[in-house]
N, C-alpha and C positions, 0 to 999 in steps of 0.2 A: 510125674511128667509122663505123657501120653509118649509109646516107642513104637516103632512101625511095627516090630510083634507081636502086642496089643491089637491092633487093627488085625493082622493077619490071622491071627486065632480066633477074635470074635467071626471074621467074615470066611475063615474055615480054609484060607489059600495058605499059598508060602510069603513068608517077608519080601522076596526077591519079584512078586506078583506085585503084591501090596506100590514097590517102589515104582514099578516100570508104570502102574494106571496113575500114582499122582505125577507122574512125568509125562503123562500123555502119550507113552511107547504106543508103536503101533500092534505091537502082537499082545495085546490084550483085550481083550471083546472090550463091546463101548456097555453092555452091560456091568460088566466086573467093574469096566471106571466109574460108575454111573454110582454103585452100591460103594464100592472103598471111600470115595472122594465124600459120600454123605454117611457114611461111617467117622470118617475122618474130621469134618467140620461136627458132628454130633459129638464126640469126642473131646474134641479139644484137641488136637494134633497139631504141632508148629514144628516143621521140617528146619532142621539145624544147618543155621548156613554156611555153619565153618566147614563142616563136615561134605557140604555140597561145592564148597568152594575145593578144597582138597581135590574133591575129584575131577572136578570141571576146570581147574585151575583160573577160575571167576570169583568175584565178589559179588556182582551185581550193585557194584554201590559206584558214585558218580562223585566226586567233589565241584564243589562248585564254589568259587571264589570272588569276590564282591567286595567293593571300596566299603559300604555301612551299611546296615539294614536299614536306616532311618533314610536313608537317597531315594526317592518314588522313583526314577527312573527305574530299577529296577527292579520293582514289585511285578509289576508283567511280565518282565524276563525271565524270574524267577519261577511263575505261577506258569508259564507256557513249560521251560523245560522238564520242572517241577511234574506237573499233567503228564507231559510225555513222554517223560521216564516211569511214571508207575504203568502205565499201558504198557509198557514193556519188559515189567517185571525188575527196575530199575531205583534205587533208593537212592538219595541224595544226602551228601556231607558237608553242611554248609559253612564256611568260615567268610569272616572278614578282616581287611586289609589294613580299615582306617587309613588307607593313600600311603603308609609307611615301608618301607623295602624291608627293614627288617623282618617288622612282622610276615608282610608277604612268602619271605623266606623259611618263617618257623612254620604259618600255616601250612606253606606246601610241603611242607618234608613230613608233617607230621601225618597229609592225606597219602604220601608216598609210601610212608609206614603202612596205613592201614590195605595197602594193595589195592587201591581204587582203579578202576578198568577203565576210566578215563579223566579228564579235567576240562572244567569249565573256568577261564579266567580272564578275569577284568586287570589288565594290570598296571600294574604301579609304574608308571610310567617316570622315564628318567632320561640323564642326558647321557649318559654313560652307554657304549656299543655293544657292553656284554654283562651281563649277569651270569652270577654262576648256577642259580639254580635253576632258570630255563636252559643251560647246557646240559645238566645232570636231566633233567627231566626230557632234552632229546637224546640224548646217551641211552636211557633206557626206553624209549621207546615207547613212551606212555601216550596215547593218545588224545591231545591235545588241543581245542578250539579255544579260541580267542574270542572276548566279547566285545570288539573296539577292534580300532585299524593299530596293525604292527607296529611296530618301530624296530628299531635297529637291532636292540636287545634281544624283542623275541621274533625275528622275523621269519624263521622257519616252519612255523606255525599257521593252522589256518585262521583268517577270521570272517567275524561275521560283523558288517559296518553298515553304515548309514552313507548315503550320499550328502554328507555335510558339505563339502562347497557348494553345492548346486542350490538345495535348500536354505543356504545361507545368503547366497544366492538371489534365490525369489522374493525372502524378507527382506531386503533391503534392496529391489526393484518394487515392491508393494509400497515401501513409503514416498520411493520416489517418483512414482506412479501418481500417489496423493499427491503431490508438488511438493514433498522437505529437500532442501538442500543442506542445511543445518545438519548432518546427520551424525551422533555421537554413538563411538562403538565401545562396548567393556568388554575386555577381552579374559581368557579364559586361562587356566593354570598354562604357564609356560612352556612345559614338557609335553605336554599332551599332544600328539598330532591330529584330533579334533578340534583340537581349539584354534591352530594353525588354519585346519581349511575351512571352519566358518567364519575368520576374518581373513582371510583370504576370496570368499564367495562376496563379502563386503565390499571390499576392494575394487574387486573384478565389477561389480554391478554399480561401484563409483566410476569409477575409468572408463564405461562401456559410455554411460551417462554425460559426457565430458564433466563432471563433479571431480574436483582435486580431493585427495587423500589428505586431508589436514592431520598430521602428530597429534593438533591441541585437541582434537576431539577423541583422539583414542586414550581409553585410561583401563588403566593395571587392574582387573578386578582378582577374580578365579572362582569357585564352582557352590558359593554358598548365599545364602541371605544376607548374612553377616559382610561377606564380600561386597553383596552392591550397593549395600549404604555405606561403607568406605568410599567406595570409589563414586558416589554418588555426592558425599562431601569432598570431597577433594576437586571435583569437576565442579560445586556453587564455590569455592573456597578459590578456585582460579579464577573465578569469572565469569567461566565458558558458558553460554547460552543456545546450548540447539533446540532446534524445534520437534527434536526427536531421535530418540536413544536405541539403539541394538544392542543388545545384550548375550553374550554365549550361555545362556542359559534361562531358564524360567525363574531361578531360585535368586539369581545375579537379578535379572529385571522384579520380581516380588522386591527385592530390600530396595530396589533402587524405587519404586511405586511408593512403599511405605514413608520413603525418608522425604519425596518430592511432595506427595500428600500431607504431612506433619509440618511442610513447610507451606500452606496453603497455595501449592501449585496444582492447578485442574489437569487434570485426567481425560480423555484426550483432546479439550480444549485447550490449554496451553503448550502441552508438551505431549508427543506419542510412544507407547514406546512395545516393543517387540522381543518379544523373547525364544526360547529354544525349547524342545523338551515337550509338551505339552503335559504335565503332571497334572493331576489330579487338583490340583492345590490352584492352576491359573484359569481355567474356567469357571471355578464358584468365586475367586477372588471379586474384594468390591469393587473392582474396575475390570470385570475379565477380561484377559489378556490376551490380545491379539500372540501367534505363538506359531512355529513349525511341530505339526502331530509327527512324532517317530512312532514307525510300525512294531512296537515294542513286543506287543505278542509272535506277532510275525519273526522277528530279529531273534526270540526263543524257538521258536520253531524250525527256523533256520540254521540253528543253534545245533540242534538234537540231530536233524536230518546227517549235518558233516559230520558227528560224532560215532552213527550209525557206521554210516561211510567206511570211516577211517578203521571202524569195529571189523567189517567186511574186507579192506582191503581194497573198498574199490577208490577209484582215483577222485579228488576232492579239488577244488577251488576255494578263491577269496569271493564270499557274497558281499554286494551292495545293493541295500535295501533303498527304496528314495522313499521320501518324505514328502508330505504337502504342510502349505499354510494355511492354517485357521485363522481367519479373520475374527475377530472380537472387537468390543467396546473401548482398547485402551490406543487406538489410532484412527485418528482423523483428520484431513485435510492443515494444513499450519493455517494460520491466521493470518489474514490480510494486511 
């Protein structure tokens, strides 16, 4: 293994030279950095980071915490913070959640362990007002962004959200705009308080509408493919016939497309339907999916800027990013 006194004998300095030009110190000519640093990569030199850490009392490493890898919501999330943490000399510690408190609670103890200079977290959201390990992790100070709106548990944290009612909002003044009044909503995990203010923005754009809130039309789903063909059977299995579905999610309205389409119902001649998210997966879909695009890149960058922030000390807020709708193929006018 290549050591800085290696370097410093071939290039005929002292070690303490050697250290200060791959640091970029200023009291060392920009020729001596010029010759060390391509000494250095000629070499093979990989500066030890325990050792840098020791004296810096930094990691340079980020955790970053997430419901699944397999969720495209945040593939961009990732890829934006991801980006701009190595611009800034920054690695990343990825875990996932799986939606479980428990594990939630091993992975972060275990990023805690490894002395991560900040966190990034999506979290496990619940009914309960207090978790112990978002108290231990503001006990010590660790600086903290949220990937979602608060809740009770972690509220003393900053985050970085979406304007979900509002967006939720315009999807469903879009279909009423086309003429549905039929309008069925699948709502989202329980706990979550996203899932509260896109059927809530529903709601709000029924009532604005004079359109009554019918119960029979709103049905139980939560945040998967698998979910909107439950709750897509369970709404043919009532009865209920709308002329057009909202969905908390892309993945919710995909299973609920899948299961409407198996049962010879047209796309967006018979039934429209509207989804969240705009994933990767509802645009090339065979009926692409009308859908609200979240600024997910954006929402990472977002992301990284409070975490700076919070690094600096200077004073930080909750961001709300807004969202627009994509209109697509899977809504059209109800049938006469």
């Amino acid at each position: 293994m290549v050591r800085l006194k290696d370097i410093a004998q071939i290039a005929g300095v002292s070690v303490m030279t050697v250290s200060k030009a791959l640091r970029d110190e200023p009291d060392v000519s920009a020729a001596t950095k010029a010759k060390i640093k391509l000494l250095a990569q000629q070499t093979g030199y990989v500066p030890d980071s325990s050792a840098q850490g020791l004296r810096t009392k930094t990691t340079k490493l980020f955790g970053l915490v997430i419901p699944a890898p397999t969720n495209p919501v945040y593939a961009r999330i990732v890829f934006a913070i991801e980006e701009r943490a190595h611009e800034l000399g920054y690695d990343l510690l990825i875990a996932h959640t799986l939606n479980k408190p428990e594990r939630e609670d091993l992975v972060l103890r275990r990023l805690l362990s490894r002395r991560v200079d900040g966190l990034f977290i999506t979290p496990v959201y619940r009914f309960e007002a207090e978790a112990r390990i978002y108290q231990e992790i503001l006990n010590r100070k660790i600086p903290t962004v949220l990937l979602g709106p608060p809740a009770p548990f972690c509220k003393n944290f900053p985050g970085i959200e979406i304007e979900e009612t509002v967006a939720s909002y315009n999807a469903t003044k879009h279909l009423i705009n086309l003429g549905h009044k039929k309008i069925a909503y699948f709502t989202g995990p329980p706990a979550t308080p996203w899932a509260h203010e896109r059927f809530e923005g529903y709601r709000r754009a029924l009532r604005e509408s004079g359109i009554e809130v019918d119960d029979r039309m709103v049905f139980a789903a939560g945040s998967t493919i698998e979910d909107g063909t439950k709750a897509t059977l369970q709404m043919l299995n009532e009865g209920v016939h709308p002329t057009a579905i909202q969905a908390v999610s892309d993945l919710v309205a995909i299973g609920c497309a899948e299961t409407l389409l198996a049962q010879g119902v047209k796309i967006p001649e018979e039934i429209s339907i509207v989804g969240f998210g705009n994933v990767l997966t509802s645009e090339y879909y065979r009926v692409p999916l009308t859908t609200v695009r979240q600024p997910k890149f954006r929402l990472g960058i977002a992301a990284m800027e409070t975490m700076m922030n919070l690094l600096r000390g200077e004073p930080i807020q909750n961001k709300r990013l807004a969202a627009e709708l994509v209109e697509r193929k899977s809504t059209a006018a109800p049938r006469s």
